[in-house]
N, C-alpha and C positions, 0 to 999 in steps of 0.2 A: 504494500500500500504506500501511494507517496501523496503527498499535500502541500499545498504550500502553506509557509513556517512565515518569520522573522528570522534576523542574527541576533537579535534579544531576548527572543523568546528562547531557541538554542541554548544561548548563552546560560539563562535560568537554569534551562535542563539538566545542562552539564554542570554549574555550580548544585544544584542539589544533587547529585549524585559523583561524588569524590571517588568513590572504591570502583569508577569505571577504568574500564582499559582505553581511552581513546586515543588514535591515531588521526593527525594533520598530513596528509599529501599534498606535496607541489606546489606549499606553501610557501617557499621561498623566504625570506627575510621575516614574514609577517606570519610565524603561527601562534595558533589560537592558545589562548591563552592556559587554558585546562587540556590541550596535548599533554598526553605523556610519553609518546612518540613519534617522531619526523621526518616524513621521507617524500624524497626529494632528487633529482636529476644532478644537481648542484650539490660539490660535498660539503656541508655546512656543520662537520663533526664539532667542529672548534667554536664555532658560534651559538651552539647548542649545547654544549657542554654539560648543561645543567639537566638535561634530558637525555631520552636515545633517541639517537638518532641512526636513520638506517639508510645509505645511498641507493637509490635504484638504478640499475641494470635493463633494459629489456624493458616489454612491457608485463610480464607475470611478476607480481608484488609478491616481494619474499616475505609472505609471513601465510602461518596455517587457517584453515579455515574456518572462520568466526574467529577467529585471534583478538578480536577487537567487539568491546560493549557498544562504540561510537566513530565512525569515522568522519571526517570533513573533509569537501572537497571542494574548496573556493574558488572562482576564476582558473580552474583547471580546465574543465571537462571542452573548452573551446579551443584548447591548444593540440588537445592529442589528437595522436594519426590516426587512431583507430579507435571512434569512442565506443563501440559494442564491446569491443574487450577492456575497456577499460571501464565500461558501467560494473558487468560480467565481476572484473577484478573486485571492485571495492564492495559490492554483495557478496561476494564469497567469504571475505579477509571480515566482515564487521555483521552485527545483528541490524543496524540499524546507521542511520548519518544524514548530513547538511547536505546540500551541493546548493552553488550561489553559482548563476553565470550572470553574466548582461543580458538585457533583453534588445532586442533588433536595433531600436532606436540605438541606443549607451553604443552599441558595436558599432555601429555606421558615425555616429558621433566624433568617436575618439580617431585623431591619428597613428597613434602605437597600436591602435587594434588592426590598421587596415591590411597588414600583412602579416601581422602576430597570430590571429584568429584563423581555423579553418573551418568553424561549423556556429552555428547560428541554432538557436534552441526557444522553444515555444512551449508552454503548458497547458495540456488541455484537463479544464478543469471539471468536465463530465464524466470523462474515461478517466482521469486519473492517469497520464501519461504525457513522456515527452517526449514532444515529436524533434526530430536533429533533420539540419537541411546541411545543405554546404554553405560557405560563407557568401554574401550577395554583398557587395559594396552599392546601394541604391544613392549613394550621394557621396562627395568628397565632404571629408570630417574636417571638424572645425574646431574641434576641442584638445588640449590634452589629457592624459591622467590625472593630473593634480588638480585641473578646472573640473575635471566632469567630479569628481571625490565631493569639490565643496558643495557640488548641484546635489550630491545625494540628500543633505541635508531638507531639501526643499522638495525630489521629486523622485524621492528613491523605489518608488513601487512601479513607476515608469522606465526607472532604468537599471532596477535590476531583478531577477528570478531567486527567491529564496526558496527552496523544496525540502522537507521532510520526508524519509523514508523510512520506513520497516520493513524487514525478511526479507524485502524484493524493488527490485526498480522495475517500473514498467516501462518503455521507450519502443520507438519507433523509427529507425532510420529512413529518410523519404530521401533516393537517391537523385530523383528526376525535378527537381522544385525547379517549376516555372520563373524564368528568368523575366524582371520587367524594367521598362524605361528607365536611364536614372531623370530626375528629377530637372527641368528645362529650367527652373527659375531658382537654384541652389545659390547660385550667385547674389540672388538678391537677399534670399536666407540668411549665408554666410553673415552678409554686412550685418542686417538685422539682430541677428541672435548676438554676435560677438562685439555690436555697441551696448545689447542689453547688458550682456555678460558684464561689461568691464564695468559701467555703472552699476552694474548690484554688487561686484566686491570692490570696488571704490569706496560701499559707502557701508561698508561691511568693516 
């Protein structure tokens, strides 16, 4: 069963329940706080220190099956080559977990995303599933990471997917997503949005 969550409400979760085993994947510099283990592409043994930390290899996650009370998988699941095995992966390794990506807009938004990203993800909240397309650049981005962060503050249900799971991930990889126009008046967008932008943290 998956649903959509909060990172706060999460959060809660995992502060009341201390005696979990949870594990952070491909969390890079930023993991979560109640990790008690780290792994990650990047060897970050020495930055972690205070944890375990475990480097991955490959895409088959070194650890046994159900190993984990909790896992989190934040702004990963848009990076990897192969997210069926990598859903697959963190269901097998954990009972239950986060997954946070960006939603369509936040992706198309961001500059570091327009070649970082290769899948694009949508939640259908009838069936309980998430449908994976491949990445669509419908407009040149105007933001960077550090700008679209402060917009979370103000529109963060617009630009990002928070999802709970248990026992199972349900998804749907949709190979063939209809390709559409990019947007003929972006340019006037760009101006638009990025004089709003600079006057709301101007005066921030």
């Amino acid at each position: 069963m998956i649903k959509r969550t909060s990172k706060s409400q999460i959060d809660k979760i995992l502060s009341e329940n201390e005696e979990w085993n949870i594990l952070d994947i491909g969390c890079g510099f930023n993991a979560n706080q109640y990790a008690s283990t780290i792994c990650d592409i990047l060897d970050l043994k020495e930055y972690y220190s205070d944890r375990k930390f475990v480097k991955l290899d490959g895409e088959k996650l070194p650890f046994n099956d159900k190993e984990f009370d909790f896992v989190i998988a934040s702004h990963v699941l848009e990076h990897v080559q192969n997210p069926t095995n990598f859903l697959n992966e963190i269901s097998r390794v954990a009972k239950q977990g986060y997954i946070e990506v960006p939603t369509k807009l936040e992706d198309n938004l961001v500059f570091e995303n327009k070649k970082a990203h290769l899948w694009q993800l949508t939640f259908d909240d009838i069936n309980h599933i998430i449908n994976i397309t491949k990445k669509i650049q419908y407009f040149e981005p105007i933001l960077t990471v550090s700008t679209v962060k402060k917009l979370h503050n103000y529109f963060r249900d617009s630009l990002v997917i928070e999802l709970h799971w248990q026992d199972s991930i349900e998804f749907k990889l949709i190979e063939n997503a209809n390709l559409v126009d990019n947007f003929s008046n972006i340019n006037l967008l760009k101006k638009y949005f990025s004089k709003k932008l600079r006057m709301l943290f101007k005066n921030n």
